[in-house]
Every structure is written in structure tokens, then in C-alpha cells.
DRENDO-1510 file (C-alpha; in Angstrom, 1 decimal, always signed):
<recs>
REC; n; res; u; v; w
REC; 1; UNK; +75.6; +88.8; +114.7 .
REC; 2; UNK; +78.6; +89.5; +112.6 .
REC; 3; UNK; +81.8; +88.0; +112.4 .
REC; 4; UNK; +85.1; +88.8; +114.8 .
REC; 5; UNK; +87.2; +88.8; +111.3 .
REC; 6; UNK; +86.6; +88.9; +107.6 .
REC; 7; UNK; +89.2; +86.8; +105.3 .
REC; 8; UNK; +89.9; +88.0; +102.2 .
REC; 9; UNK; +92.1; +87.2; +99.7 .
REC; 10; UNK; +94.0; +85.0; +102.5 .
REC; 11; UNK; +94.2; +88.5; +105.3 .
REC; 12; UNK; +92.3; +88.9; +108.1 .
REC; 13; UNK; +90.6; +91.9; +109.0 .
REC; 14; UNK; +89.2; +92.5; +112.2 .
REC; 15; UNK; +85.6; +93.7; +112.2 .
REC; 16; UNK; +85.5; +97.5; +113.2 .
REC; 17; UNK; +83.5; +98.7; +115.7 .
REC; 18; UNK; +83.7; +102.1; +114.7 .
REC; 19; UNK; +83.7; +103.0; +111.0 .
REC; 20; UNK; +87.2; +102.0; +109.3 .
REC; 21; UNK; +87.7; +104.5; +106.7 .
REC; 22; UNK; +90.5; +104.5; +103.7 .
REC; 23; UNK; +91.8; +107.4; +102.0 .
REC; 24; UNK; +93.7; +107.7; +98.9 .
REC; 25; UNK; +94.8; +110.8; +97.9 .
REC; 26; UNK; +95.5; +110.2; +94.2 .
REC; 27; UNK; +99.1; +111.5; +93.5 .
REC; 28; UNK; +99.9; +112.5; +96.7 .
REC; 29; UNK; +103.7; +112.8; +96.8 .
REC; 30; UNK; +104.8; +113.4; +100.4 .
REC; 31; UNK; +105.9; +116.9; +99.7 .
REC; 32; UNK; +102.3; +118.2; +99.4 .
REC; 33; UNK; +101.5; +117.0; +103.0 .
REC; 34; UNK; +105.0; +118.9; +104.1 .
REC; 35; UNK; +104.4; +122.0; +102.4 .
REC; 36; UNK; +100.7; +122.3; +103.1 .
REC; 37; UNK; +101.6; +121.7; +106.9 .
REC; 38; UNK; +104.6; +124.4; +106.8 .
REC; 39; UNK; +102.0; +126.8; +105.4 .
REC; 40; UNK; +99.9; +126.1; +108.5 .
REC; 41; UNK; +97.7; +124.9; +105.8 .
REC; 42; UNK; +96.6; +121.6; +107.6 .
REC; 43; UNK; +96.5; +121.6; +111.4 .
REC; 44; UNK; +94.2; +118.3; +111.3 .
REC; 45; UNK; +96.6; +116.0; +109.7 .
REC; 46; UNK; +99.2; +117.8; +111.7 .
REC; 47; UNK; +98.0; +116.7; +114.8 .
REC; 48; UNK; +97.1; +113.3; +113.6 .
REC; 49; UNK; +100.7; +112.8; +112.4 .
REC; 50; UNK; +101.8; +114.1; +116.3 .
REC; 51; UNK; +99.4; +112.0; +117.9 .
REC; 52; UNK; +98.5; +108.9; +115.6 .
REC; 53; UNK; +100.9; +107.0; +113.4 .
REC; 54; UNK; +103.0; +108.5; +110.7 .
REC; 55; UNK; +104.6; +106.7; +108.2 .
REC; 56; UNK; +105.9; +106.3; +104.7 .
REC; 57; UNK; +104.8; +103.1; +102.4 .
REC; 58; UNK; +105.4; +102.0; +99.4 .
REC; 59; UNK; +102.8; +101.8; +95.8 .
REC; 60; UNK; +102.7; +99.1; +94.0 .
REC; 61; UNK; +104.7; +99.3; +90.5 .
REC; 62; UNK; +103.4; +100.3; +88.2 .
REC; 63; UNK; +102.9; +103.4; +90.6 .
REC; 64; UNK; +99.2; +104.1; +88.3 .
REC; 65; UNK; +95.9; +105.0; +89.4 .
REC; 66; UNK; +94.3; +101.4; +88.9 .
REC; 67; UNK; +96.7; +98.9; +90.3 .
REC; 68; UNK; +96.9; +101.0; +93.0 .
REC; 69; UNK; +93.2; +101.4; +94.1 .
REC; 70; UNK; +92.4; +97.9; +93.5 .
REC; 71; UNK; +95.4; +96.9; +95.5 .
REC; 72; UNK; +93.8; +99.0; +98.0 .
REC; 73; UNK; +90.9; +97.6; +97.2 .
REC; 74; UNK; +91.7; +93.6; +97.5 .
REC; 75; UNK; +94.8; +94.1; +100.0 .
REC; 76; UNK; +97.2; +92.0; +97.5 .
REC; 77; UNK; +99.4; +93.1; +94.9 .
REC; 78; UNK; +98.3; +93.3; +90.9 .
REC; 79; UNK; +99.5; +89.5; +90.2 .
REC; 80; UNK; +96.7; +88.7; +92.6 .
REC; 81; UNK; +93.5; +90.3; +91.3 .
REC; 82; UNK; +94.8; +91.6; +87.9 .
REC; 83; UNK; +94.9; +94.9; +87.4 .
REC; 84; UNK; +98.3; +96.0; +86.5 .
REC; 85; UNK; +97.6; +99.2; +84.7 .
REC; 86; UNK; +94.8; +101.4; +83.4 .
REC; 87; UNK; +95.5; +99.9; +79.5 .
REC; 88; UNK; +96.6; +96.7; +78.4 .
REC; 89; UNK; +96.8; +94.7; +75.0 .
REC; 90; UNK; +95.0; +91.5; +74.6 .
REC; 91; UNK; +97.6; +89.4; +72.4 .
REC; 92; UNK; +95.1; +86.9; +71.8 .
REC; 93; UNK; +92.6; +89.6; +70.4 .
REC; 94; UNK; +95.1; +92.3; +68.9 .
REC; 95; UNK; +93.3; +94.6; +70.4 .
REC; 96; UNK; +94.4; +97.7; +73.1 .
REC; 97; UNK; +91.7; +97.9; +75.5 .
REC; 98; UNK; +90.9; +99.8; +78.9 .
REC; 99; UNK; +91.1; +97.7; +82.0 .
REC; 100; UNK; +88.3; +99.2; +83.7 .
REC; 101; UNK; +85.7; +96.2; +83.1 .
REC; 102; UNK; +85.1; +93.5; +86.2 .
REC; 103; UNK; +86.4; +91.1; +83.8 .
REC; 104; UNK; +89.4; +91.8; +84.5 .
REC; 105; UNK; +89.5; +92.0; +88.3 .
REC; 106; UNK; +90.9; +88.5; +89.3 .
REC; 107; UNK; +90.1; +88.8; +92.9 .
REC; 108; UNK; +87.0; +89.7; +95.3 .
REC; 109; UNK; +87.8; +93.4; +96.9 .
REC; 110; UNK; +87.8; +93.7; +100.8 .
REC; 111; UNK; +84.5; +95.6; +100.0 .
REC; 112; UNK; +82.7; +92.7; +98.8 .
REC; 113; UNK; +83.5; +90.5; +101.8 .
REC; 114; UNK; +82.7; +92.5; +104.2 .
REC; 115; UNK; +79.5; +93.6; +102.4 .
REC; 116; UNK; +78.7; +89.5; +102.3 .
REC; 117; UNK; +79.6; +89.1; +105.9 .
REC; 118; UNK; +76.4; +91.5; +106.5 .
REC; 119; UNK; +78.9; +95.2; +107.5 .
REC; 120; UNK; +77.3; +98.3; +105.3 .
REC; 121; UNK; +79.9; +99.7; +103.0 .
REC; 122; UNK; +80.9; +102.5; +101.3 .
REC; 123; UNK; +82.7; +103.7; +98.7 .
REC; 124; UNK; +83.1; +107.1; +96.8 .
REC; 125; UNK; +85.3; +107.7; +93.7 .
REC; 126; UNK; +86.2; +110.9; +91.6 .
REC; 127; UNK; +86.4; +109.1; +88.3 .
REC; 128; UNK; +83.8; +107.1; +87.4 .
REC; 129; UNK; +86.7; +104.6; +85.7 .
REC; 130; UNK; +87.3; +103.2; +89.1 .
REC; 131; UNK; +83.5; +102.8; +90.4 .
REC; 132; UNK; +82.8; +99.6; +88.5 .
REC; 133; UNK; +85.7; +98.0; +89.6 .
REC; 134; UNK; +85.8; +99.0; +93.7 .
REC; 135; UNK; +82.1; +97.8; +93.4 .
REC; 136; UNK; +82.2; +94.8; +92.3 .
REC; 137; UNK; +80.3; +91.7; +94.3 .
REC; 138; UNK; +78.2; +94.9; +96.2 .
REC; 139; UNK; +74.4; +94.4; +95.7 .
REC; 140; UNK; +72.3; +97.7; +96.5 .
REC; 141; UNK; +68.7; +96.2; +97.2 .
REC; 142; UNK; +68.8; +96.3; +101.2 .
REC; 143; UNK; +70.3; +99.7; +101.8 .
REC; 144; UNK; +73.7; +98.3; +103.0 .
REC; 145; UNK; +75.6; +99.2; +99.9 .
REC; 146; UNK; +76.7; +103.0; +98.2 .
REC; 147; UNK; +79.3; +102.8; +95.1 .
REC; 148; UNK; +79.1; +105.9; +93.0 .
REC; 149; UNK; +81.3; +108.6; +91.4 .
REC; 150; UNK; +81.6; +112.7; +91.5 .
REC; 151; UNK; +82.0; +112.2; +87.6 .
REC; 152; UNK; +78.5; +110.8; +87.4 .
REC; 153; UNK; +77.2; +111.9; +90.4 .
REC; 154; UNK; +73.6; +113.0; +88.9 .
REC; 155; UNK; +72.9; +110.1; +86.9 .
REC; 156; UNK; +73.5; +107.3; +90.0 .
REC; 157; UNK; +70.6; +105.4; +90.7 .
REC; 158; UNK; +69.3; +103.4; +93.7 .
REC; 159; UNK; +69.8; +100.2; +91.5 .
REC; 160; UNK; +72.7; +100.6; +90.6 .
REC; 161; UNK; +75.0; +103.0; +93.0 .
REC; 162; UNK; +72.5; +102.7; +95.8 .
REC; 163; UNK; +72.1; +105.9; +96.0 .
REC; 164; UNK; +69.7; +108.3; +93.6 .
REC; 165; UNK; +71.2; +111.2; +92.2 .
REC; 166; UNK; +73.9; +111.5; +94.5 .
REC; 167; UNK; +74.6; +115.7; +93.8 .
REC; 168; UNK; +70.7; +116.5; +94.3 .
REC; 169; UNK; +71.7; +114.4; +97.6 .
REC; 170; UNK; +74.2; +116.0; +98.6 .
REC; 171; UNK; +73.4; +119.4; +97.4 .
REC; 172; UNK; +76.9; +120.0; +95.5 .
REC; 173; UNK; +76.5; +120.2; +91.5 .
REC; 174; UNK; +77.9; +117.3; +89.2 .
REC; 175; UNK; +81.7; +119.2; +89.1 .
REC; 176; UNK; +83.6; +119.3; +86.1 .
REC; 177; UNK; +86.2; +116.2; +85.8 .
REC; 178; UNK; +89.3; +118.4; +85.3 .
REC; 179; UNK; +89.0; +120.0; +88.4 .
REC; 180; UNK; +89.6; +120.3; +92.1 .
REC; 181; UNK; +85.6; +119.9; +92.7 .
REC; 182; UNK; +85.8; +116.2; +92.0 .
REC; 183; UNK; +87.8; +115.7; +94.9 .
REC; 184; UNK; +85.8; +117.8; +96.7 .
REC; 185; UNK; +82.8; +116.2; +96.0 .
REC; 186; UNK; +84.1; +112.4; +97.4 .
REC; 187; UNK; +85.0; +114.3; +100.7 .
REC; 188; UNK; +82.1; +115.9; +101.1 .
REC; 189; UNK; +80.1; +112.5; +100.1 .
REC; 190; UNK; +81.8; +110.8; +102.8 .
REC; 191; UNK; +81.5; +113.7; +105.8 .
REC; 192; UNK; +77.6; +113.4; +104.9 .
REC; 193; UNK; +77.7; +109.4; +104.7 .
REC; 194; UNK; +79.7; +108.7; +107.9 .
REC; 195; UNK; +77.3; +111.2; +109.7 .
REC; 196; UNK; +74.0; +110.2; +108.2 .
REC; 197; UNK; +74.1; +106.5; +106.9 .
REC; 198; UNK; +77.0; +104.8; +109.3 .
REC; 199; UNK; +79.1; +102.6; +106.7 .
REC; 200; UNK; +81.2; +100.1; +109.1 .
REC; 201; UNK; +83.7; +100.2; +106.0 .
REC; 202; UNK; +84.2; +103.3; +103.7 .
REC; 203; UNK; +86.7; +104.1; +101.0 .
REC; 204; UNK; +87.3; +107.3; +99.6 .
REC; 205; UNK; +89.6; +107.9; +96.6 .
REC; 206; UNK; +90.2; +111.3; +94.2 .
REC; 207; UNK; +91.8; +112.5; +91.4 .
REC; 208; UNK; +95.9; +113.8; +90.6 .
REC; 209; UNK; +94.3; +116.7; +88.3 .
REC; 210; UNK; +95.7; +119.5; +90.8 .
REC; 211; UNK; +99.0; +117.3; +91.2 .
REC; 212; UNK; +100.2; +116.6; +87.4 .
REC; 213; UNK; +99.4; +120.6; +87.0 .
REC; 214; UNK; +100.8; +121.9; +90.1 .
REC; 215; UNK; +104.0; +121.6; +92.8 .
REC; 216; UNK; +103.7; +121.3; +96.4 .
REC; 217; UNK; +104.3; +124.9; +96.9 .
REC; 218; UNK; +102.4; +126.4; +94.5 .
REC; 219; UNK; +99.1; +127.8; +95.9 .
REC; 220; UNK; +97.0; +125.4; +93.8 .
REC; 221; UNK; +98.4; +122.7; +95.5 .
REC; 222; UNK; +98.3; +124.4; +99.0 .
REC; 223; UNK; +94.5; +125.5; +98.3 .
REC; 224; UNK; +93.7; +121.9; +97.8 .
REC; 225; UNK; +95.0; +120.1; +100.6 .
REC; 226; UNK; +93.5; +123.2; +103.1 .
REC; 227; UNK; +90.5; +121.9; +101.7 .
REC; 228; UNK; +91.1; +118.4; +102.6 .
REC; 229; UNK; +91.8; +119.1; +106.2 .
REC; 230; UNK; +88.6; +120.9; +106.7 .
REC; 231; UNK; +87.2; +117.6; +105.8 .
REC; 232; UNK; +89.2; +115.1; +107.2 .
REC; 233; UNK; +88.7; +117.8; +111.0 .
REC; 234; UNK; +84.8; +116.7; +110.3 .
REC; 235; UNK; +85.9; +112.6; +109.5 .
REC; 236; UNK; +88.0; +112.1; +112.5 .
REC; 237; UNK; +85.6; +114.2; +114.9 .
REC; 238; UNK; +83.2; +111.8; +114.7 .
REC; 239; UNK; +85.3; +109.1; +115.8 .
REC; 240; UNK; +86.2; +106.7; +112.7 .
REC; 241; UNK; +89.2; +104.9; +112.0 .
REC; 242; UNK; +91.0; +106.7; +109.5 .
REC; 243; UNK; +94.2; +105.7; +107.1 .
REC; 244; UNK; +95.6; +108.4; +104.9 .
REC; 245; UNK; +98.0; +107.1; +102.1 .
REC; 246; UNK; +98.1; +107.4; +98.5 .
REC; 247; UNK; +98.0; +105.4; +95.2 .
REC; 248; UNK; +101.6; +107.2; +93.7 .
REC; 249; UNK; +103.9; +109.9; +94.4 .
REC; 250; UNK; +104.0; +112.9; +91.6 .
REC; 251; UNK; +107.2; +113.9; +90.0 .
REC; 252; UNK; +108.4; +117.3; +87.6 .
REC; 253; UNK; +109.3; +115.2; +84.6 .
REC; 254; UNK; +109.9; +118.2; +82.2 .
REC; 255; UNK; +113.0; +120.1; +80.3 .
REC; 256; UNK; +114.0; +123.9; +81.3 .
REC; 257; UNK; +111.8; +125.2; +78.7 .
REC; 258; UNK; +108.7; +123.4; +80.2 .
REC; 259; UNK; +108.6; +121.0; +77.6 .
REC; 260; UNK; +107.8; +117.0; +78.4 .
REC; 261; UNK; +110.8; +115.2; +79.0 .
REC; 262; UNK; +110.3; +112.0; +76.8 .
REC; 263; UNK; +111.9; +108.9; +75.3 .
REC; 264; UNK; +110.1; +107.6; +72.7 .
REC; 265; UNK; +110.2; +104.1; +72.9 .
REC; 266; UNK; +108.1; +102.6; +69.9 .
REC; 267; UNK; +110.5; +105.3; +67.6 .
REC; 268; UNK; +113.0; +103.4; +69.2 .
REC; 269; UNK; +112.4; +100.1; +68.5 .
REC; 270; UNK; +110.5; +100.9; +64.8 .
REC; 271; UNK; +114.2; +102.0; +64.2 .
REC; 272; UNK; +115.7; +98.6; +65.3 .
REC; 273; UNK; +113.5; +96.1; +64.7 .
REC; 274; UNK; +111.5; +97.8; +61.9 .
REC; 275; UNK; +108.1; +99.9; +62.1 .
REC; 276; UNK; +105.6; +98.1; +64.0 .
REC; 277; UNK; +107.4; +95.2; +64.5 .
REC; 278; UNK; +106.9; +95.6; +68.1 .
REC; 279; UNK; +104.7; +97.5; +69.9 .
REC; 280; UNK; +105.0; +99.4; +73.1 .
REC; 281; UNK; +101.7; +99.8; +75.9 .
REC; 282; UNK; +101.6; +102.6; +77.9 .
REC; 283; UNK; +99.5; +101.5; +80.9 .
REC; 284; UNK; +99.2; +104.9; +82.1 .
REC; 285; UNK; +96.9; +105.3; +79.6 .
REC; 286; UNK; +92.8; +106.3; +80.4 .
REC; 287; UNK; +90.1; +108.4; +79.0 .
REC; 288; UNK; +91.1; +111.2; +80.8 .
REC; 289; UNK; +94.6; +111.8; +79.1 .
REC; 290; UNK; +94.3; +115.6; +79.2 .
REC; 291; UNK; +96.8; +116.4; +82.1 .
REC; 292; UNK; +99.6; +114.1; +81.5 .
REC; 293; UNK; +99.3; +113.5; +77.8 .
REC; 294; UNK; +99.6; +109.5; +78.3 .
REC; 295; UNK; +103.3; +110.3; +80.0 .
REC; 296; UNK; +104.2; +108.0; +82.7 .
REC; 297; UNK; +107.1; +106.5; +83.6 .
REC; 298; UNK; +106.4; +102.9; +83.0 .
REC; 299; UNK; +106.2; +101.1; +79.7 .
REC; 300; UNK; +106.2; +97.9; +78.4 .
REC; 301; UNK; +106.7; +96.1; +75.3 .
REC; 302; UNK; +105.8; +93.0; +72.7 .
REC; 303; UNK; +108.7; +91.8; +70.6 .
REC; 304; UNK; +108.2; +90.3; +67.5 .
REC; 305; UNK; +109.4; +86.3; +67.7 .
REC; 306; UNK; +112.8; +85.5; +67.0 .
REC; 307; UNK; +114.3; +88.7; +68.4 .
REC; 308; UNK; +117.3; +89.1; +70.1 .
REC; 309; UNK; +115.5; +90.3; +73.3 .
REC; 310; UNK; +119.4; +90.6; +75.2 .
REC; 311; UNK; +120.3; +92.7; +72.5 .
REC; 312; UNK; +117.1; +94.9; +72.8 .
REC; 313; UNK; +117.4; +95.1; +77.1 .
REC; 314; UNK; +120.5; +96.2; +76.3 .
REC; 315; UNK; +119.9; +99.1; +73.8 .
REC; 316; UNK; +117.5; +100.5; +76.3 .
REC; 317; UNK; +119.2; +100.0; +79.6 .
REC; 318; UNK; +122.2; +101.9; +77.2 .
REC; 319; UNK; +119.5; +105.4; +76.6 .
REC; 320; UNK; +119.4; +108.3; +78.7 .
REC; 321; UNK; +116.3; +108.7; +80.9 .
REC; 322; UNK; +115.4; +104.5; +81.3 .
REC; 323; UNK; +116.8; +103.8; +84.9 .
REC; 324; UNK; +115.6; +99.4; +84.4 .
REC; 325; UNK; +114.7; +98.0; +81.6 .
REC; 326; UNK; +114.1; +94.0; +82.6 .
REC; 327; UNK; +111.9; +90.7; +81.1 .
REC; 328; UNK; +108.9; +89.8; +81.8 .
REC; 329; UNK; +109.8; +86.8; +84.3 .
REC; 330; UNK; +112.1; +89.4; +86.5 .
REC; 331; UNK; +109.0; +91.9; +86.3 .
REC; 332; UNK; +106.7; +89.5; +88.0 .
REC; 333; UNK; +108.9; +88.4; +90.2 .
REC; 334; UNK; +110.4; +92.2; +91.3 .
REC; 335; UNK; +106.8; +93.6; +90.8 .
REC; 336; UNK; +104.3; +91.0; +91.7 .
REC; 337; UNK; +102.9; +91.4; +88.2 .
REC; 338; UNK; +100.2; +89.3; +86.1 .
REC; 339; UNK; +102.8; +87.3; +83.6 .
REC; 340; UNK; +99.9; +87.7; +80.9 .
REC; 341; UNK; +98.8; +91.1; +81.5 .
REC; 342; UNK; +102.8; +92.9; +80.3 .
REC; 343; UNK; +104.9; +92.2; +77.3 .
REC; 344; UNK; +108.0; +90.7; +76.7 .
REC; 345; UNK; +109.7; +93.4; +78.2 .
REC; 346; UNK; +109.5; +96.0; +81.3 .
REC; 347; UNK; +110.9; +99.5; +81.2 .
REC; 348; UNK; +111.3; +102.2; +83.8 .
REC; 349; UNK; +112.3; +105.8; +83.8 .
REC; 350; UNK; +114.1; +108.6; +85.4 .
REC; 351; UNK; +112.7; +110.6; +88.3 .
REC; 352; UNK; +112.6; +113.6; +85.6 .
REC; 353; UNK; +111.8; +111.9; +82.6 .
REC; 354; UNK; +108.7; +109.8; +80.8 .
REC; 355; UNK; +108.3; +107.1; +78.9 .
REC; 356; UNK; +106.4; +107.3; +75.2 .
REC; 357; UNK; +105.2; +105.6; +72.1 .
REC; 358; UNK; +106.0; +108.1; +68.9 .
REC; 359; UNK; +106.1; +111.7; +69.3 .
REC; 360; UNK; +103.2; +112.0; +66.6 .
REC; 361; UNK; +101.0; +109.7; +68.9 .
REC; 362; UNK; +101.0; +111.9; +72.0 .
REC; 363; UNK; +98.8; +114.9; +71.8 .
REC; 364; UNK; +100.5; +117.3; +74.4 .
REC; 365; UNK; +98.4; +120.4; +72.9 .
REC; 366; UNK; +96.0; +120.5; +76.7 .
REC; 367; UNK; +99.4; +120.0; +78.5 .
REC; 368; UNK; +99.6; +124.2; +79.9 .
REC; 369; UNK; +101.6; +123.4; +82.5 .
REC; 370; UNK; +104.9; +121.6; +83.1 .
REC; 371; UNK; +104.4; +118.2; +82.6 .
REC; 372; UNK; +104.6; +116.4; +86.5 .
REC; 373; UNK; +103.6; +112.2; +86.2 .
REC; 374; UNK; +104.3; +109.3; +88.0 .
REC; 375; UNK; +104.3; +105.2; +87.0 .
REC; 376; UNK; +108.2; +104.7; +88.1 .
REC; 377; UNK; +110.1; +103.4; +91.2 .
REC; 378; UNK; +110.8; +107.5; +92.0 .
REC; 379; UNK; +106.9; +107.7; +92.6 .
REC; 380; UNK; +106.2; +104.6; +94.9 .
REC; 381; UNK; +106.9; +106.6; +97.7 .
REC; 382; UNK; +103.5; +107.0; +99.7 .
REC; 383; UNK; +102.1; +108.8; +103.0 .
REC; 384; UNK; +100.5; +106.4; +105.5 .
REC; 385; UNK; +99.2; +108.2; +108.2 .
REC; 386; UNK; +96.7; +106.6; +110.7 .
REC; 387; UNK; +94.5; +108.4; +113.2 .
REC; 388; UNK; +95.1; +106.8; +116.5 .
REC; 389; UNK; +98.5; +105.3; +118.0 .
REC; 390; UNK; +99.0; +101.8; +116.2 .
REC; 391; UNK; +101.8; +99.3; +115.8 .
REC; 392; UNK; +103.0; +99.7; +112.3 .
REC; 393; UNK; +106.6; +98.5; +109.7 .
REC; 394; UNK; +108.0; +100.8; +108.2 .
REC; 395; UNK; +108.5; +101.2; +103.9 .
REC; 396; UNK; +109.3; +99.3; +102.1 .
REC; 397; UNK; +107.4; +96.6; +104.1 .
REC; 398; UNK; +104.6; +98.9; +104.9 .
REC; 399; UNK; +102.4; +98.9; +101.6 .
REC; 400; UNK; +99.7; +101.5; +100.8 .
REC; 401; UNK; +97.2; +98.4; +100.2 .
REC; 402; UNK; +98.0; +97.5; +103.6 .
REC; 403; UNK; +95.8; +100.5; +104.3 .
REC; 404; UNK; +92.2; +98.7; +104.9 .
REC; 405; UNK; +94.4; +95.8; +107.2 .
REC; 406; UNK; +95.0; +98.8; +109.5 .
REC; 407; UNK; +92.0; +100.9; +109.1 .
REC; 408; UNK; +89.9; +97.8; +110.6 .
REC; 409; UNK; +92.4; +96.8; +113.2 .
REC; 410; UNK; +92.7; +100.5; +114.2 .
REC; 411; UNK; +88.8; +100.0; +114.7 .
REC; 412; UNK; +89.0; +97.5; +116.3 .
REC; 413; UNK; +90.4; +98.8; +119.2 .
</recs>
């Protein structure tokens, strides 16, 4: 017998009784779900929004990839399980590292207790980055676990994905990671996973390549939110509970020539305080830098002891493009943030503009399109859109981590 509710990280969730399913739709800025359905493009997620619950929610801030899943992924903000960005600097070590290890997740994922509380669970990512993370505390030796990536979709094992060689499974080829294919690949995984293997819980995130390269109205865009539909028509026919939301929104952040529309903040501060003196972390950045060029709009900085850190708020809040520039203790508190996971200071920028290090650092050769990137308070904007008729707040109360809360009680029903 299972459990009426499963507590974690302090919420209750009600134990579905048909599959609860979470989608996040990695850079999904409202627009694309507007323009796709004016184009006819969606008729699925146009009747949903007519006949479930439509909504707008707000990401957490930093509005990145990482915080956002595993915010998703635990139902708390960052300054509960630790992941406030895809990048951080270890003071203590000196070192810039990637915060894609477990180490750093400070809190047990939704996944894991339902997974302990006996429900089978699922999860599919595009990017491998993520999988490690969204699977942490699963166990894959009694069939009631499947974690793996389109990324690395032909090397998963039983052992340790629970599934072996999940493209010879599903019959779709390992797709290229700059590409529309990966997000494919996690939809098709999950039409075929709901329909064959029954998850009570499944999670299904995907990549922002087609968003940081295209607009809403560009066919690009369109071509890849027809193709979501198709999939979400086969999802909701066979009865689950679905959420639609979003990690972050997706922004043009680029001048009239195309160019990236940049403050560079370490050239900034070398010029003040000296070169190197401090040193700026761009949390937006991850292995897979090739479509935004490690340009987000959220930044934040280490000042050497002794500086005049008023003096330096000041400077910045004074430069064209940085919309807040605050201190560590007001970042916490605004943004729910880990105090020992950002620097001395917090910076935020412009719906149109992006935050740097140096111009020599950022290679912005792959960048063949106008730069469009997220990471500020002009991208926390989110869909939440829920597949049956349910009693929801609305933004900025309604968060996009709220979005497994609602799946299950939605299933529930």
C-alpha cells in the first residue's frame, strides 16, 4: 500500500492516481505559446488552456536552466537545495566550477521521495548536465526507476539510467545537442514511457537551443512548438495529469546591427578597482555556451576586502543596461538565494541587454543569429498551464516549482 501524501522538503503532495506529469519547456517565454496558437499551430494546448487551467507564474531568479529545474525538482527555491546557477566559484578553493555534481544539491528532489515511498518514476532530460542532478536518491535495480538524457541517450545503461540504450529503445537516433531533435527525443521518451511502463510521477524537461536562435514568430519557433502539441495530444489522451510551465522566459537582447548587447562588468571593475582585483561569475555559464555565448542577464561579483562596496553599487546602478545592482544580504533575502553560493554583490540587466565578463573572454564567433538570453527579472515570466480545471494563485504567488504540487493534486482528483 502506498501513502495518501508524500512530504518533501516540508510540502505535501498527494499521491496521484493517474500519472502526474511535469513539463518544462526550457526558455519558453509566453509569446511562443501565443504565436504558435495564432498560427493554428497548437490546437492541443489550445484546448487545454480553454478547458483546464491557464496561468502565468513566476521563475526563480536567477531565471537559468539549473536553479530552475531543480526548483522544479525539490518544490523550494535555490536557498533551499542549492543550486543557484549553472557556474559558481568556490572561494575557499579559488576555483570556478560547474554545479552540475550531487554535491551540490542541498535537498532531496520530489523524485526521490516518491521513488522511496514505493511510486515508479520518471524522468527525461535533453542535456545530460541536468540528469545527474534530477536523479539523485533514485536506485534502478527493481525496475521502478528511469533517469536518462537525449544527449546520451545510446550509452544509458540499466545500472545506471535504468534503462539500456535508450535510442535503440525508442527507435530515434542519439540527436545532435544543438538541435530541435533533443527536445524531440524527451517527448517522444515520455509518450512511449507513459504508454508502456506507467510512471506514477514523470518529469520531462528540454533544451532553449530553438529559443536563444529564434522569435516567437519565426517559423523555427512555430515548427517547434507544432511539434510539441503532436506530443502533448498523445500525453493527455491517455489520461495523465499534466503541468505545462517553463524554467525562464527568452528575451532579444541585441543592438540594430544584430550585435550582442553587452556590459562588461569585470572591464568595469578591473578599471576601478584594478585588474583582477575582483572577479565577476556568470552563472549562466555551462558546457554548452554555443548559443548564447555565456550572455545572461544575471551576474554577480567578489570584491577584494576593504572596498568601498556603496561606492561600487553605486557605479553600476549609475551604467546603462544594469536595471538592480544589490548586496548579497538583499539578494538572499529578494531572491531566496544560498548566501555562500554568490558574491559580494548581485547585478541585473535590462530586458534588451546582457551581462559580461571582458569582451576578450566571450567567444561570440557560433553566435549566427541575434543574440536572445534570459537570467533577469524580464525573463521570470512563465506559462503554467494545467490539464484539468484546478484551483490555482495567480503570479507572482504562483511559482513554476509549484508545478509537481499541482501535477499530483490535479491527479489526485
Amino acid at each position: 500500500m502506498h501513502p495518501s501524501h508524500v512530504v518533501a522538503n516540508d510540502r505535501s503532495y498527494p499521491w496521484p492516481k493517474v500519472p502526474a506529469i511535469a513539463i518544462c519547456l526550457d526558455g519558453c517565454e509566453p509569446a511562443y505559446l501565443e504565436e504558435a496558437i495564432k498560427a493554428g499551430l497548437m490546437p492541443t494546448l489550445q484546448r487545454i488552456r480553454a478547458t483546464g487551467t491557464d496561468r502565468l507564474a513566476h521563475s526563480v531568479i536567477p531565471s537559468f536552466t539549473n536553479p530552475n529545474n531543480l526548483s522544479i525538482a525539490t518544490g523550494r527555491p535555490p536557498i533551499v537545495h542549492g543550486i543557484c546557477g549553472n557556474y559558481l566559484y568556490e572561494p575557499e578553493t579559488g576555483k570556478e566550477v560547474m554545479m552540475n555534481d550531487v554535491r551540490f544539491l542541498r535537498a532531496p528532489t520530489v523524485f526521490a521521495k516518491f521513488y522511496e515511498a514505493g511510486a515508479r518514476v520518471a524522468i527525461v532530460t535533453a542535456k545530460d548536465k541536468l540528469r545527474a542532478l534530477l536523479g539523485a536518491g533514485l536506485k534502478f535495480d527493481q525496475d521502478r526507476a528511469r533517469c536518462f538524457s537525449a544527449e546520451r541517450s545510446a550509452s544509458s545503461t540499466a545500472a545506471d539510467h535504468g534503462q539500456d540504450n535508450a535510442s535503440a529503445w525508442l527507435g530515434m537516433p542519439q540527436p545532435e545537442v544543438y538541435s530541435a531533435d533533443l527536445s524531440e527525443f524527451v517527448f517522444a521518451a515520455g509518450v512511449k514511457l507513459l504508454r508502456d511502463w506507467h510512471p506514477d510521477v514523470m518529469y520531462l524537461t528540454t533544451t532553449d537551443y530553438v529559443q536563444h536562435k529564434y522569435a516567437p514568430e519565426q517559423p523555427e519557433a512555430q515548427s517547434f512548438y507544432r511539434m510539441f502539441d503532436t506530443y502533448l495530444t498523445q500525453l493527455d489522451a491517455m489520461g495523465a495529469a499534466i503541468v505545462v510551465t517553463a524554467d525562464h522566459g527568452m528575451k532579444p537582447k541585441h543592438l540594430k546591427d544584430g550585435s550582442p548587447a553587452v556590459v562588461y562588468v569585470q572591464d568595469l571593475l578591473d578599471a576601478w578597482l584594478g585588474k583582477d582585483a575582483a572577479r565577476v561569475i556568470l552563472p549562466i555559464t555551462d558546457p554548452y555556451v554555443v548559443h548564447h555565448g555565456a550572455l545572461g542577464s544575471f551576474a554577480t561579483a567578489y570584491l577584494p576586502a576593504g572596498t568601498n562596496q556603496a561606492d561600487i553599487i553605486a557605479r553600476l546602478r549609475a551604467t546603462d543596461g544594469i536595471i538592480l545592482v544589490i548586496d548579497r544580504a538583499e539578494a538572499v533575502k529578494r531572491f531566496e538565494l544560498p548566501a555562500d553560493r554568490i558574491g559580494d554583490i548581485v547585478m541585473i540587466s535590462g530586458e534588451n541587454m546582457t551581462l559580461g565578463t571582458s569582451a576578450h573572454r566571450h567567444d561570440l564567433a557560433a553566435l549566427n543569429e541575434p543574440l536572445r538570453s534570459h537570467g533577469g527579472l524580464t525573463e521570470q515570466e512563465v506559462p503554467f498551464i494545467v490539464n484539468r480545471v484546478i484551483d490555482l494563485p495567480s503570479q507572482p504567488v504562483l511559482r513554476n516549482f509549484d508545478a509537481f504540487f499541482y501535477a499530483t493534486t490535479a491527479a489526485a482528483l
